[in-house]
SEGUMAR-791823 format. One line per 2 residues: number of its first residue (from 1); their letters; for each residue x, y, z of N, C-alpha, C, O. Coordinates in nm, 3 decimals, padded with zeros to 5 digits. Example, Ala and Ser with C-alpha at 12.3 -4.5 7.8 and 13.67 -1.06 7.14 Angstrom:
residues 2
1) as) 01.319/-00.569/00.780/01.230/-00.450/00.780/01.320/-00.330/00.780/01.424/-00.332/00.846; 01.285/-00.225/00.708/01.367/-00.106/00.714/01.290/00.003/00.787/01.341/00.114/00.804
***
This chain:
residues 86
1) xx) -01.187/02.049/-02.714/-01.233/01.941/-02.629/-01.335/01.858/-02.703/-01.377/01.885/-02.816; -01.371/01.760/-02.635/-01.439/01.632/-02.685/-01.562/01.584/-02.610/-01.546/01.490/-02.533
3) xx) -01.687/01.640/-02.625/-01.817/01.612/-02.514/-01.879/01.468/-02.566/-01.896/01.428/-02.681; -01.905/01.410/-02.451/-01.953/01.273/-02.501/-02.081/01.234/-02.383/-02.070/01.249/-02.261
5) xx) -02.209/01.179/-02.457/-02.306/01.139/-02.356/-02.266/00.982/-02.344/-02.218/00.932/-02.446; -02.278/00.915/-02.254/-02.291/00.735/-02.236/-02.378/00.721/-02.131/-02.398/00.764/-02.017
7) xx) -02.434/00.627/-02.231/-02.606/00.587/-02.084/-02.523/00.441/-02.127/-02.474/00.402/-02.233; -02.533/00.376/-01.972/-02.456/00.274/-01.929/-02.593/00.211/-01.855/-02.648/00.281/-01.770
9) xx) -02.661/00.039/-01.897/-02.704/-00.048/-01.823/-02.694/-00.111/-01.699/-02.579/-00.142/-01.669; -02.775/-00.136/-01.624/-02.705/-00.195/-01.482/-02.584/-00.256/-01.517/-02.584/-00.286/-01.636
11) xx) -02.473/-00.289/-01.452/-02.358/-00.347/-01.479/-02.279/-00.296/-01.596/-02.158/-00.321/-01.593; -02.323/-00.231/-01.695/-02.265/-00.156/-01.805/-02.085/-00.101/-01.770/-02.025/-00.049/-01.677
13) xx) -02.059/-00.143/-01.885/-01.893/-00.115/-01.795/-01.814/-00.039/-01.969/-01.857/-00.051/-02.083; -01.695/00.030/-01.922/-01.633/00.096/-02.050/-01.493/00.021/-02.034/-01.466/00.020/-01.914
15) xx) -01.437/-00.015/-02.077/-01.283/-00.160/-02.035/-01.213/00.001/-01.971/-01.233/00.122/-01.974; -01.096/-00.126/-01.902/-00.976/-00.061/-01.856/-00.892/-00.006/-02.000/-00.858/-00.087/-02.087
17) xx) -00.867/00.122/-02.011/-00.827/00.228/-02.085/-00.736/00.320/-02.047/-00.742/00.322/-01.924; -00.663/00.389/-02.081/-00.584/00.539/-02.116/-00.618/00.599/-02.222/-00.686/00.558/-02.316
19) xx) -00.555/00.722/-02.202/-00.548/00.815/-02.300/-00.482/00.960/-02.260/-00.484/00.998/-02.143; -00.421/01.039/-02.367/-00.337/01.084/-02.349/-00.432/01.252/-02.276/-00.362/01.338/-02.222
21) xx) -00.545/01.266/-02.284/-00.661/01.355/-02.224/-00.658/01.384/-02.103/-00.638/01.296/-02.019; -00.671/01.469/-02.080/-00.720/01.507/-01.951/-00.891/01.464/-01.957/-00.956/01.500/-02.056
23) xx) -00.944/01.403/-01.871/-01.139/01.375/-01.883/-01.156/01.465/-01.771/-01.073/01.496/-01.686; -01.305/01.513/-01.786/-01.386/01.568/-01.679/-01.520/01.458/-01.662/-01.532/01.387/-01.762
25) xx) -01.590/01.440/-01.587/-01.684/01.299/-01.612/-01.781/01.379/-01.517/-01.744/01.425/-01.409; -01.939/01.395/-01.580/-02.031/01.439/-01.487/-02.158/01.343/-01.485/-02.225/01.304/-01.580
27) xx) -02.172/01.314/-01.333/-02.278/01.192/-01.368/-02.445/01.251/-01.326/-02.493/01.287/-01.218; -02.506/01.241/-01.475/-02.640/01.303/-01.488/-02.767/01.198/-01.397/-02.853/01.240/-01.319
29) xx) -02.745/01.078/-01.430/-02.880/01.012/-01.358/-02.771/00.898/-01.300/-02.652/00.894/-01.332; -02.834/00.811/-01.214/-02.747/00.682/-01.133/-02.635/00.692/-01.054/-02.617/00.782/-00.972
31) xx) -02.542/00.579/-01.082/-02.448/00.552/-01.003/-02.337/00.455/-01.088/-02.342/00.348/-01.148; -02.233/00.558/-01.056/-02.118/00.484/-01.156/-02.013/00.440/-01.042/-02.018/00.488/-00.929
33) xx) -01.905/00.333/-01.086/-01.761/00.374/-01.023/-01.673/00.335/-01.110/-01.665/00.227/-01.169; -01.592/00.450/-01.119/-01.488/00.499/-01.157/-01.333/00.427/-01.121/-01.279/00.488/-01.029
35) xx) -01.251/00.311/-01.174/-01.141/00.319/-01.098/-01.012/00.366/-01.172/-00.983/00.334/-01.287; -00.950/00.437/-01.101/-00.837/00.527/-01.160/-00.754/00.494/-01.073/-00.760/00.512/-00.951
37) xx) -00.627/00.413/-01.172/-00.514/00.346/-01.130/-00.510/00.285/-00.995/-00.418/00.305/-00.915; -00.620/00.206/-00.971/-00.633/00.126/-00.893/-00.761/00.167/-00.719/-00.796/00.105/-00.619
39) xx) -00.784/00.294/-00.775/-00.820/00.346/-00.646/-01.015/00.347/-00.701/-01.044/00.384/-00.815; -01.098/00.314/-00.623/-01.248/00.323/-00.712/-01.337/00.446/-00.629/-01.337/00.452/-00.506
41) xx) -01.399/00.525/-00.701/-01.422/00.660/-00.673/-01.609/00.621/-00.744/-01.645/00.658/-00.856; -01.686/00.553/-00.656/-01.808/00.609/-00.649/-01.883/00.714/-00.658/-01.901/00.787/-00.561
43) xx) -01.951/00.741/-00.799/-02.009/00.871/-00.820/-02.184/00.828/-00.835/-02.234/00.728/-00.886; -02.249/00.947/-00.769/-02.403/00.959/-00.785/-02.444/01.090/-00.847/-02.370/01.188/-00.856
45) xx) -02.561/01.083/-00.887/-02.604/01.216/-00.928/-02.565/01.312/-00.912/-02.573/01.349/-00.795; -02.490/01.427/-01.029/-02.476/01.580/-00.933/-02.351/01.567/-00.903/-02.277/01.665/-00.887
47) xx) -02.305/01.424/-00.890/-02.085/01.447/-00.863/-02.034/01.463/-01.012/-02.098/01.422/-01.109; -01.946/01.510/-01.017/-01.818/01.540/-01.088/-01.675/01.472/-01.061/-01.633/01.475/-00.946
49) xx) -01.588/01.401/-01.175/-01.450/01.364/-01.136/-01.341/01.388/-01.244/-01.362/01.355/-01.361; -01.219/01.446/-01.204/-01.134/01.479/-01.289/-01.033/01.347/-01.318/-00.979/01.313/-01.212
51) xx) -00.996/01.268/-01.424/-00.943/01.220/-01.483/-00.802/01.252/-01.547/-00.805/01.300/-01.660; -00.667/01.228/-01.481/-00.562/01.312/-01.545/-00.519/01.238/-01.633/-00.541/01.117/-01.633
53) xx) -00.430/01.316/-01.747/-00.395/01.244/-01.840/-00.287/01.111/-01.866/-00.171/01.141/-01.837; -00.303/00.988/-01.908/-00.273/00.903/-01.916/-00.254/00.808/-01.795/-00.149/00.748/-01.773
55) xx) -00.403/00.796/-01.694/-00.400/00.762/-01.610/-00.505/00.627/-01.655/-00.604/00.620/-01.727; -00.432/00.533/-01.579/-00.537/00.427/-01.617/-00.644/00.371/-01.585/-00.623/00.288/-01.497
57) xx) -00.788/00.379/-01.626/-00.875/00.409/-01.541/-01.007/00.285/-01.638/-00.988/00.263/-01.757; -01.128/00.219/-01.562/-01.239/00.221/-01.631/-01.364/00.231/-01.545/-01.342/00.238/-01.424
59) xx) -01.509/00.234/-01.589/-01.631/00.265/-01.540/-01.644/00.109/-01.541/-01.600/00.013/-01.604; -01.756/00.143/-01.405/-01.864/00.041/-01.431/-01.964/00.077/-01.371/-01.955/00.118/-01.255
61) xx) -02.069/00.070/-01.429/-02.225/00.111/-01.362/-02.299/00.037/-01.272/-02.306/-00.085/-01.288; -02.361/00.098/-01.170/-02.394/00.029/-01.046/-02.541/-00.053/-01.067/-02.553/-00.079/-01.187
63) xx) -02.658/-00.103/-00.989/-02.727/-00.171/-01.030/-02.814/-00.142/-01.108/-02.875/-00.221/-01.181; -02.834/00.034/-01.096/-02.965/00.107/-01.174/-02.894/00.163/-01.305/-02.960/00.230/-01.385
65) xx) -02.747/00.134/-01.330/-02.743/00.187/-01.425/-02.717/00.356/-01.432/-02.762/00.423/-01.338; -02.640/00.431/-01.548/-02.585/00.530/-01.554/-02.584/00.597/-01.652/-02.576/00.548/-01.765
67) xx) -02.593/00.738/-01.626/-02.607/00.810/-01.781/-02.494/00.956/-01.721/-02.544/01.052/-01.662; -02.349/00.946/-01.748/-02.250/01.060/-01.748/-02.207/01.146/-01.902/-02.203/01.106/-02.018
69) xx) -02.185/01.251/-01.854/-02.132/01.349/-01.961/-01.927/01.312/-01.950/-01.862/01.266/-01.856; -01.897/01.341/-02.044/-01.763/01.317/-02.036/-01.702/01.436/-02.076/-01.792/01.510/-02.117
71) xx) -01.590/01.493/-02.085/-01.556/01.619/-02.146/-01.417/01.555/-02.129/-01.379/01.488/-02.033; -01.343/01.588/-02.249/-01.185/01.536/-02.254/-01.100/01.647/-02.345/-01.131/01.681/-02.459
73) xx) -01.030/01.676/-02.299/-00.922/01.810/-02.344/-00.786/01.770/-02.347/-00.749/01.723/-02.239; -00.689/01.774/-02.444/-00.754/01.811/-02.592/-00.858/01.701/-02.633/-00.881/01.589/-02.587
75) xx) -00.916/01.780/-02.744/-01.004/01.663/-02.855/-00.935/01.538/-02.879/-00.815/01.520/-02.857; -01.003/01.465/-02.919/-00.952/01.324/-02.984/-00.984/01.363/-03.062/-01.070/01.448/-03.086
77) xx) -00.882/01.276/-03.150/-00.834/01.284/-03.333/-00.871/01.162/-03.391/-00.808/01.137/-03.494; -00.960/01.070/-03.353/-00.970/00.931/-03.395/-01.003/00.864/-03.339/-01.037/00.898/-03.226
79) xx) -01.018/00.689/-03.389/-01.038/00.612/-03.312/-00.908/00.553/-03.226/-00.934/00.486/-03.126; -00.808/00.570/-03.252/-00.689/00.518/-03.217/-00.640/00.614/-03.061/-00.538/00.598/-02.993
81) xx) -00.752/00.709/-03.041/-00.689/00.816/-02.942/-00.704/00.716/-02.767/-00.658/00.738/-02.655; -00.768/00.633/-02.810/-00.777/00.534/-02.648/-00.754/00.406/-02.669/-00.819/00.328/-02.739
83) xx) -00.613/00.377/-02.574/-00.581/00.283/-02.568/-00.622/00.174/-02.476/-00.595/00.176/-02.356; -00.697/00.067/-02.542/-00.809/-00.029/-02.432/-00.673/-00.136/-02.391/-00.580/-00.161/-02.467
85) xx) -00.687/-00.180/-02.277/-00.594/-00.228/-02.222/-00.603/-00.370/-02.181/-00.499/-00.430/-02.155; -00.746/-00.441/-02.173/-00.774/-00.553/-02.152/-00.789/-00.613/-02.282/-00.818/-00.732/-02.293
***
C-alpha cells in the first residue's frame, strides 16, 4: 500500500481522477467533500471513506480547509498510476 498526508487550503481541491486502487481516506483536522462518481460524501474530523477501485472521484476542501491521510492498495508504481480527468 501507498500512505499519503495532504493538508488542503480553504477551497483546496485534488482534480477529478481514477485509479486503478482501492483508497481508504481519513480526515485528521477540517472538512473535506469527497465526490465519488457523482454522489458528494462530506467528511469531518474522525470520519473515514472507502474509495473503490477505478471509481471516479475528486476532493475539495471546505472553508477551514483540510488535512486527510490517504491509504491506497495496491501501491502505486509511478506517476502515471492516476489518471486526472479534467
Amino acid at each position: 500500500m501507498t500512505a499519503t498526508r495532504y493538508r488542503f487550503g480553504a477551497g483546496g481541491r485534488f482534480p477529478l481522477h481514477r485509479h486503478e486502487q482501492e483508497q481508504f481516506v481519513y480526515v485528521v483536522a477540517g472538512a473535506i467533500v469527497f465526490t465519488i462518481e457523482g454522489t458528494a460524501h462530506r467528511l469531518t474530523e474522525g470520519l473515514t471513506l472507502m474509495i473503490p477501485p477505478m471509481a471516479i472521484h475528486e476532493a475539495e476542501a471546505d472553508t477551514e480547509g483540510a488535512e486527510v491521510v490517504s491509504v491506497v492498495t495496491p501501491p502505486r508504481t509511478g506517476a502515471d498510476a492516476i489518471e486526472i480527468l479534467e
